[in-house]
N, CA, C and O atoms as CSV, one atom per row, in Angstrom:
chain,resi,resn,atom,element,x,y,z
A,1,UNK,N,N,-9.289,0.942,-17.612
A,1,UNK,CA,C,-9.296,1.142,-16.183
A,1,UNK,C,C,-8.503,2.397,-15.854
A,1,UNK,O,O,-7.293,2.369,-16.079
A,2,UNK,N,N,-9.013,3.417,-15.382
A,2,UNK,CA,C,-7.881,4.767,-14.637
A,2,UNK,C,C,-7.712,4.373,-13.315
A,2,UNK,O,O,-8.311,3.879,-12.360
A,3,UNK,N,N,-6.656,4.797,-13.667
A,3,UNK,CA,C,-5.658,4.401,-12.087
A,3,UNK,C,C,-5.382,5.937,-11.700
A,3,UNK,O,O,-4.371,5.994,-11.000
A,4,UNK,N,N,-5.948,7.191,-11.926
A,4,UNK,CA,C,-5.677,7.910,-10.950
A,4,UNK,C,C,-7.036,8.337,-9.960
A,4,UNK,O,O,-8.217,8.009,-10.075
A,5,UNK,N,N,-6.402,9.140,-9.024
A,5,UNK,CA,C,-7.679,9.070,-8.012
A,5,UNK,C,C,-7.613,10.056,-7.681
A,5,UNK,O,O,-6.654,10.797,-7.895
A,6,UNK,N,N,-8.937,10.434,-6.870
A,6,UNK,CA,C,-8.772,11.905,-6.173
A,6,UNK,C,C,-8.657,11.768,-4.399
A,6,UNK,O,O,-8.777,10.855,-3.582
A,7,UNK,N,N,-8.370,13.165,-4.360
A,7,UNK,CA,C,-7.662,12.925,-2.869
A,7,UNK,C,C,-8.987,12.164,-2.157
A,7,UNK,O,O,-10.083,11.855,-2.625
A,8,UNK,N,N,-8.282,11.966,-0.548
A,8,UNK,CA,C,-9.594,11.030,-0.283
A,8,UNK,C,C,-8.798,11.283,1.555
A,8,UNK,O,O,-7.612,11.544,1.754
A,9,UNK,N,N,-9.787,11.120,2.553
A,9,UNK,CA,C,-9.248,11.946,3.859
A,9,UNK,C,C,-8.870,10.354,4.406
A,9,UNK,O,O,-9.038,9.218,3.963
A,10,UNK,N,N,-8.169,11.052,5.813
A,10,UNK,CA,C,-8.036,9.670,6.800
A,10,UNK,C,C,-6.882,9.213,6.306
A,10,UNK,O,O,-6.956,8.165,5.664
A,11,UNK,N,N,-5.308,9.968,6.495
A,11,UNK,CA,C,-4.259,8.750,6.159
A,11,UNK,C,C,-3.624,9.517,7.057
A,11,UNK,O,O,-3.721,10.602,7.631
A,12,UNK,N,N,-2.427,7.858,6.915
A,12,UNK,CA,C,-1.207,7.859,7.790
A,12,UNK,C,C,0.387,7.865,6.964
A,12,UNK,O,O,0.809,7.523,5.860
A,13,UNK,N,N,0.702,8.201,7.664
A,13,UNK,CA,C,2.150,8.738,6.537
A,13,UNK,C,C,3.219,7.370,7.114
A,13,UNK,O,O,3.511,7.021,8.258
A,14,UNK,N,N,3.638,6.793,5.688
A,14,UNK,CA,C,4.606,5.708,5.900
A,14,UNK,C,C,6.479,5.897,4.971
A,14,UNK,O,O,6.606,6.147,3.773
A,15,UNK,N,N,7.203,5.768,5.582
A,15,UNK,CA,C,8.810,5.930,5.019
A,15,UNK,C,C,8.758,4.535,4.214
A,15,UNK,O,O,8.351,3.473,4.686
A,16,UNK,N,N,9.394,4.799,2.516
A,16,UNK,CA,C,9.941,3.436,2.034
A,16,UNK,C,C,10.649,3.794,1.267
A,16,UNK,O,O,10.359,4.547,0.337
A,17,UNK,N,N,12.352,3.053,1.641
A,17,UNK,CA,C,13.307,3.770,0.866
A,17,UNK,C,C,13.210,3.245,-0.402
A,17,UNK,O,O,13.101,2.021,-0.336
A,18,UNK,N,N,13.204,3.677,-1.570
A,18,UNK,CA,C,13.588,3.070,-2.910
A,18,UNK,C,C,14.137,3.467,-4.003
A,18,UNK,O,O,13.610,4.466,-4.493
A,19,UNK,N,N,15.287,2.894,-4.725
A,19,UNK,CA,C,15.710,3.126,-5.548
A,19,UNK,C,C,15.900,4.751,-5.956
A,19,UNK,O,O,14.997,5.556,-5.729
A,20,UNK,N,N,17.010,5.094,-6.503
A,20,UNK,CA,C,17.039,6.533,-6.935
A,20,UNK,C,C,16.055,7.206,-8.334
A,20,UNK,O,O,15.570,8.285,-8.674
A,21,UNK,N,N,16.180,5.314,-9.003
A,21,UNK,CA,C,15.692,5.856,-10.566
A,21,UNK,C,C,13.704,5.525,-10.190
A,21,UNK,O,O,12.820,5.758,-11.014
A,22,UNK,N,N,13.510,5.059,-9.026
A,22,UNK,CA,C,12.223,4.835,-8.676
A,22,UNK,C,C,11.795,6.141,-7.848
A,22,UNK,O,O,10.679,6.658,-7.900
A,23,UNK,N,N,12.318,6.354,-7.474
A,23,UNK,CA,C,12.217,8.221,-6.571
A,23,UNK,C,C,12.012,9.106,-7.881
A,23,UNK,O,O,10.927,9.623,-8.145
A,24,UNK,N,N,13.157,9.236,-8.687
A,24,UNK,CA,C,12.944,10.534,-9.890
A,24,UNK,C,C,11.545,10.101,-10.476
A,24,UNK,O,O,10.802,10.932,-10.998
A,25,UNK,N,N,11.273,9.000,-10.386
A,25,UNK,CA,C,10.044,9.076,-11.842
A,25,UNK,C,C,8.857,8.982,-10.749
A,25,UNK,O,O,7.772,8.920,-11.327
A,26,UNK,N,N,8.767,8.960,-9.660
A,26,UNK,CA,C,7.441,9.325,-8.894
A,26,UNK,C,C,7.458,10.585,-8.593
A,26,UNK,O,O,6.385,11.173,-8.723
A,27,UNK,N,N,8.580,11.327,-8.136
A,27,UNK,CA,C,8.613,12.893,-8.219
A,27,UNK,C,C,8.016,13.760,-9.476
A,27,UNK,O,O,7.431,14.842,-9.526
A,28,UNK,N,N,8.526,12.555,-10.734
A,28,UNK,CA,C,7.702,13.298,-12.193
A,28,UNK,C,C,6.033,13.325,-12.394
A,28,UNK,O,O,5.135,14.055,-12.814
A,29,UNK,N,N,6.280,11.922,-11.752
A,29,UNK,CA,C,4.722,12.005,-11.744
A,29,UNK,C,C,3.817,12.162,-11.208
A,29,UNK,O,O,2.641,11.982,-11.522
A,30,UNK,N,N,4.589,12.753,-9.755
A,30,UNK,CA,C,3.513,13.779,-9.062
A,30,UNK,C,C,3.256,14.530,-9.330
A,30,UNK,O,O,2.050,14.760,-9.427
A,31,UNK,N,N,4.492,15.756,-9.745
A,31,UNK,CA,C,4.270,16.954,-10.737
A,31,UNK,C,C,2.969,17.055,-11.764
A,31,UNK,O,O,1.995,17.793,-11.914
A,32,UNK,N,N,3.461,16.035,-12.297
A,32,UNK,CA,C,2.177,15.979,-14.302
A,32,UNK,C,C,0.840,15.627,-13.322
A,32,UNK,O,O,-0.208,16.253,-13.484
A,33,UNK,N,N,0.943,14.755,-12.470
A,33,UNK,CA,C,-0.266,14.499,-11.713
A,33,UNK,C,C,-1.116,16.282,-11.390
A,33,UNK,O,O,-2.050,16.861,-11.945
A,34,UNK,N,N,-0.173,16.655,-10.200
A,34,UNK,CA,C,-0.598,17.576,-9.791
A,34,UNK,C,C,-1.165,18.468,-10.727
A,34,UNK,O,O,-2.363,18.745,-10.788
A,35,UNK,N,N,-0.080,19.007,-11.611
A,35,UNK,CA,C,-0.772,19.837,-13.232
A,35,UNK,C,C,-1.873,19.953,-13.447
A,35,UNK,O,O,-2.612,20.928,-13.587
A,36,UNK,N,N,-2.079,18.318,-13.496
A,36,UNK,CA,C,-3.680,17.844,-14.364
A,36,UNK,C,C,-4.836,17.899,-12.879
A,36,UNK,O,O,-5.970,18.320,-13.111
A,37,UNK,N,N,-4.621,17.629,-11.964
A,37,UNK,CA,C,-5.372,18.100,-11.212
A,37,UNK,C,C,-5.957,17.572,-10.255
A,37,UNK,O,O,-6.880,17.965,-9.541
A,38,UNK,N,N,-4.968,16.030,-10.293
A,38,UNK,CA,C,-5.357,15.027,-9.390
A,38,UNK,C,C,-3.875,14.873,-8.196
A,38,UNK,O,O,-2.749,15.359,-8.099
A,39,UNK,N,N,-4.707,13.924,-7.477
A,39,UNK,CA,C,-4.443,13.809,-5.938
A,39,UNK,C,C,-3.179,12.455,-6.535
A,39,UNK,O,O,-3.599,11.452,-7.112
A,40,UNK,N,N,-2.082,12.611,-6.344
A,40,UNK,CA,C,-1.101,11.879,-6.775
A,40,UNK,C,C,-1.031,10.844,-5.360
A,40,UNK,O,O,-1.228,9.629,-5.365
A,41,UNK,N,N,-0.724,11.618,-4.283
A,41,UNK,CA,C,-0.637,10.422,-3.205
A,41,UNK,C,C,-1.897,9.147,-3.157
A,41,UNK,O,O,-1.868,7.950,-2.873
A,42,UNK,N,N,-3.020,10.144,-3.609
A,42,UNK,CA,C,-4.511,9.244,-3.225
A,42,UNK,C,C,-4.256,7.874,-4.329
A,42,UNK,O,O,-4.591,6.715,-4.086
A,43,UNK,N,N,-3.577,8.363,-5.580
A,43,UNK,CA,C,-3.316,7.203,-6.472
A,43,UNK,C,C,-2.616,6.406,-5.880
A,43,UNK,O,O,-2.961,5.230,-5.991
A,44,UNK,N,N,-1.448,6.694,-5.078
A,44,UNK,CA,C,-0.054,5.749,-4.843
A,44,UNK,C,C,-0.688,5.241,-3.659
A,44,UNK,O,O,0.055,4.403,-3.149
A,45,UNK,N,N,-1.572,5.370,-3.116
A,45,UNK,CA,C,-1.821,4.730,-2.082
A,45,UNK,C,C,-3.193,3.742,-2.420
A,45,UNK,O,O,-3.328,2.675,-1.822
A,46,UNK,N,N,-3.921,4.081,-3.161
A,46,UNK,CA,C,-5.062,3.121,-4.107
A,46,UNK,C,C,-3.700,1.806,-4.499
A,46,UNK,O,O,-3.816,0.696,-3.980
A,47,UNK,N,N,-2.695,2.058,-5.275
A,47,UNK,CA,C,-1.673,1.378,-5.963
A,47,UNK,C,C,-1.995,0.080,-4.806
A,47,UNK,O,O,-2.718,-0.913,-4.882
A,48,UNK,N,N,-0.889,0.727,-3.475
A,48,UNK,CA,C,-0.208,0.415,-2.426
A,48,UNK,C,C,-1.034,-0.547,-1.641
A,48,UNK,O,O,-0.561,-1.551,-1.109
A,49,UNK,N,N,-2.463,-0.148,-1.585
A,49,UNK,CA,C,-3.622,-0.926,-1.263
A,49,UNK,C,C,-3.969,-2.323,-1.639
A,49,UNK,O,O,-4.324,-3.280,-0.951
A,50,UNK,N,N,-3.732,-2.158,-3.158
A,50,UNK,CA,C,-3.715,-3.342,-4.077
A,50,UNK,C,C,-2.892,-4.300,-3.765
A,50,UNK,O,O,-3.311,-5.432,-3.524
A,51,UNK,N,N,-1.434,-3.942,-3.718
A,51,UNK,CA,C,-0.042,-4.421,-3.881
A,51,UNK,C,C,-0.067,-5.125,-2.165
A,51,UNK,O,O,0.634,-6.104,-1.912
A,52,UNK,N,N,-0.904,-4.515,-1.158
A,52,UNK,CA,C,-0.537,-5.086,0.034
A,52,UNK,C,C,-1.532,-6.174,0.329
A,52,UNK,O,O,-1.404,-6.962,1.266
A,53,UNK,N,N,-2.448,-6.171,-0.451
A,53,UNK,CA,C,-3.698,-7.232,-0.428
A,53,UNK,C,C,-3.170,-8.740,-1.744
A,53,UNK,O,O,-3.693,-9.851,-1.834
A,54,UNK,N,N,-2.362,-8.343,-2.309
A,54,UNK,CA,C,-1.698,-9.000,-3.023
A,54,UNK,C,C,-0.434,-9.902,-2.126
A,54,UNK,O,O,-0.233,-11.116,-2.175
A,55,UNK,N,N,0.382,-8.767,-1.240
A,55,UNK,CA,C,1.587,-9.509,-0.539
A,55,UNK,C,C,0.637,-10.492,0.452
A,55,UNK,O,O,0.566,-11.718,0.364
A,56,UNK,N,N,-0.016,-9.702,1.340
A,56,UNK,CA,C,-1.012,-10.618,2.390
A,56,UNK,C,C,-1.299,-11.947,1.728
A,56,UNK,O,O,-0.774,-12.973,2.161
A,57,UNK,N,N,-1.992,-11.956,0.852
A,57,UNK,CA,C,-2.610,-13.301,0.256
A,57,UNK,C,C,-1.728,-14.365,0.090
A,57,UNK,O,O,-1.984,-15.568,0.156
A,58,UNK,N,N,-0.101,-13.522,-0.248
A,58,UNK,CA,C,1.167,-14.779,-0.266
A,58,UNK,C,C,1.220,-14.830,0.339
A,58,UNK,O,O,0.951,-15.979,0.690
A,59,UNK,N,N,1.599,-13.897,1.514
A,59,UNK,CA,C,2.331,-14.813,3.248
A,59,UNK,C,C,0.994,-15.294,3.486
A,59,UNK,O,O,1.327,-16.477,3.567
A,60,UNK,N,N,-0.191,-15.323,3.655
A,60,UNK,CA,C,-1.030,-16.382,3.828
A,60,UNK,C,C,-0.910,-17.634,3.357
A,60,UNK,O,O,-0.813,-18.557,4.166
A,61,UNK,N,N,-0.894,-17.890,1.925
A,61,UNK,CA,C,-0.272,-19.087,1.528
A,61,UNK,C,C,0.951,-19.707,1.942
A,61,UNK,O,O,0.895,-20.836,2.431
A,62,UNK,N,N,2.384,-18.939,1.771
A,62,UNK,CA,C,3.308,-19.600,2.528
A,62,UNK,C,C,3.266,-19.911,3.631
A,62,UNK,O,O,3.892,-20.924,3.943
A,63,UNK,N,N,2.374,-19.034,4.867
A,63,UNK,CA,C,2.066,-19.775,6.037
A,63,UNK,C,C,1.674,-21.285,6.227
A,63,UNK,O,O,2.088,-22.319,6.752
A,64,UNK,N,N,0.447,-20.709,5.359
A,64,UNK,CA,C,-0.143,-22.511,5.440
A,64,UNK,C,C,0.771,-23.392,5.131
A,64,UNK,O,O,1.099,-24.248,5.953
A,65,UNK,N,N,1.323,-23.325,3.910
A,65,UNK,CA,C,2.718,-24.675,3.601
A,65,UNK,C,C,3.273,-24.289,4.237
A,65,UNK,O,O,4.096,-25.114,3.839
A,66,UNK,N,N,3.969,-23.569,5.260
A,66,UNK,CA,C,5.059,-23.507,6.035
A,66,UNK,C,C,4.240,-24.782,7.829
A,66,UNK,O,O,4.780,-25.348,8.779
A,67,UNK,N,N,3.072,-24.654,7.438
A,67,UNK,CA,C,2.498,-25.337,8.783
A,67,UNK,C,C,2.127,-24.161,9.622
A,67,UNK,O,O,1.764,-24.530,10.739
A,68,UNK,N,N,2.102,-23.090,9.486
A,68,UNK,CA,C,1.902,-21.752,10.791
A,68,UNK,C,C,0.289,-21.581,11.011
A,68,UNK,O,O,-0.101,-20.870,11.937
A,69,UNK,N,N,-0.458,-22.110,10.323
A,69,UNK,CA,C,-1.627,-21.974,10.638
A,69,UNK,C,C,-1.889,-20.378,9.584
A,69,UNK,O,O,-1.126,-19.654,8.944
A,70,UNK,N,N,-3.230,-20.380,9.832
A,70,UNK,CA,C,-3.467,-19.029,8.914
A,70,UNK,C,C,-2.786,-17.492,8.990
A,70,UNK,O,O,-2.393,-16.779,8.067
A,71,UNK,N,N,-2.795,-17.300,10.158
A,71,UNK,CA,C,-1.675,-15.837,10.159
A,71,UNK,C,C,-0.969,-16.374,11.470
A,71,UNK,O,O,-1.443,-17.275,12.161
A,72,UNK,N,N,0.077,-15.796,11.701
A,72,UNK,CA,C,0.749,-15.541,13.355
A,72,UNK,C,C,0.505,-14.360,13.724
A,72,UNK,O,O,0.692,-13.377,13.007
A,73,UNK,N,N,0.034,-14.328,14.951
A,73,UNK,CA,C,-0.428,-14.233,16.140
A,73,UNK,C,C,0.835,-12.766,16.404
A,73,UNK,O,O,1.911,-12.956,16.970
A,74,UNK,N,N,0.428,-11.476,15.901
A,74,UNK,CA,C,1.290,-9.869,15.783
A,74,UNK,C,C,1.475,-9.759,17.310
A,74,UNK,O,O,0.552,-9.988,18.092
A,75,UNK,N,N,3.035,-9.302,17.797
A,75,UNK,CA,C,3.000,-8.745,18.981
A,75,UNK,C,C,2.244,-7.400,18.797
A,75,UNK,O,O,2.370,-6.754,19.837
A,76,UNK,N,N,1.621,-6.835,18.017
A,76,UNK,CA,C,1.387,-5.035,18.395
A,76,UNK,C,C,-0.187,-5.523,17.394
A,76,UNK,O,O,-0.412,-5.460,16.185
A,77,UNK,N,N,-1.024,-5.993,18.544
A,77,UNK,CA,C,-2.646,-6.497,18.055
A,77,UNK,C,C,-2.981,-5.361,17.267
A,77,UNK,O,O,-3.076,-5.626,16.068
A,78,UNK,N,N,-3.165,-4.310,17.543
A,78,UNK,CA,C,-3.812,-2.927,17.103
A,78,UNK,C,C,-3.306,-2.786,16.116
A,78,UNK,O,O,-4.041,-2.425,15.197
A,79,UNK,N,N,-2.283,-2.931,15.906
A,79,UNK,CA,C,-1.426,-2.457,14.310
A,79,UNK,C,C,-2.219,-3.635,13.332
A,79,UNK,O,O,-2.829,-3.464,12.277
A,80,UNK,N,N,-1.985,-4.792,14.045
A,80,UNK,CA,C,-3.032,-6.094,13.178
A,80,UNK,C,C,-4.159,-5.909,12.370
A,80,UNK,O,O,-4.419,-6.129,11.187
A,81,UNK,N,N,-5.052,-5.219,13.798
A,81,UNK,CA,C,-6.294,-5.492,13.507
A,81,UNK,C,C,-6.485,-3.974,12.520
A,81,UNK,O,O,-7.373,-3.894,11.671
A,82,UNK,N,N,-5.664,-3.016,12.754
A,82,UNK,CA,C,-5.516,-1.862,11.655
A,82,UNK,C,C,-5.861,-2.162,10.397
A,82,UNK,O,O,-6.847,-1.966,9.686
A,83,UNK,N,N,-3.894,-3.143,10.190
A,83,UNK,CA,C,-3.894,-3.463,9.057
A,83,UNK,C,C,-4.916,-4.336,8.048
A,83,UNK,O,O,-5.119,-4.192,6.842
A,84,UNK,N,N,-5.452,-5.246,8.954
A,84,UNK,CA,C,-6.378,-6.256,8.034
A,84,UNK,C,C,-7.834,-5.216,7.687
A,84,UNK,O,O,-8.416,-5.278,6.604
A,85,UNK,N,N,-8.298,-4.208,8.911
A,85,UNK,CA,C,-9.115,-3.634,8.085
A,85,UNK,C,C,-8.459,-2.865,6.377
A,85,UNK,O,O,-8.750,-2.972,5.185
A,86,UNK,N,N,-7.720,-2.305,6.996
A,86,UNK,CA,C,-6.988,-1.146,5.630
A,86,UNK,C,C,-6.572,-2.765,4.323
A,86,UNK,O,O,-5.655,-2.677,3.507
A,87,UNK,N,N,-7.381,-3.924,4.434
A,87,UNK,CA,C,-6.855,-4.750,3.774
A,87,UNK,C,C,-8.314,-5.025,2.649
A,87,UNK,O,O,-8.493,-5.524,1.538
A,88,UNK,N,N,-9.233,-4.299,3.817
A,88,UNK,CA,C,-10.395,-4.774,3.283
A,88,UNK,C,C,-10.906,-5.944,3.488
A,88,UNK,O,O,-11.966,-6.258,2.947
């Protein structure tokens, strides 16, 4: 399976602080990315895609055992209905 990607249009820029030793080695591997000739963000955000369709599916489950019904009900609808498309 390759996990890198090429650039790809239509994004929104998001802040996530992490770790120092998790910062140096994505800075490296944007670099070697870039080198070789691919779109490093388009990968981390293919990644990020995965990883958030992954978190969703848990707080879905813990909802349900928590009793909340299938999702709660976002004060900021638009950001919602954003996100679940960008969820696929």
């Amino acid at each position: 399976m390759e996990v890198l990607q090429r650039k790809k249009d239509g994004t929104q820029v998001i802040s996530v602080r992490v770790p120092s030793a998790i910062y140096s080695k994505l800075v490296e591997l944007r670099r070697r990315a870039n080198l070789l000739g691919f779109n490093f963000n388009a990968t981390l955000a293919e990644v990020l895609g995965r990883a958030s369709r992954e978190i969703h599916e848990d707080l879905l489950s813990e909802e349900r055992r928590a009793g909340m019904g299938p999702r709660i009900r976002s004060k900021n609808a638009r950001a919602d209905v954003l996100g679940r498309r960008a969820l696929g």
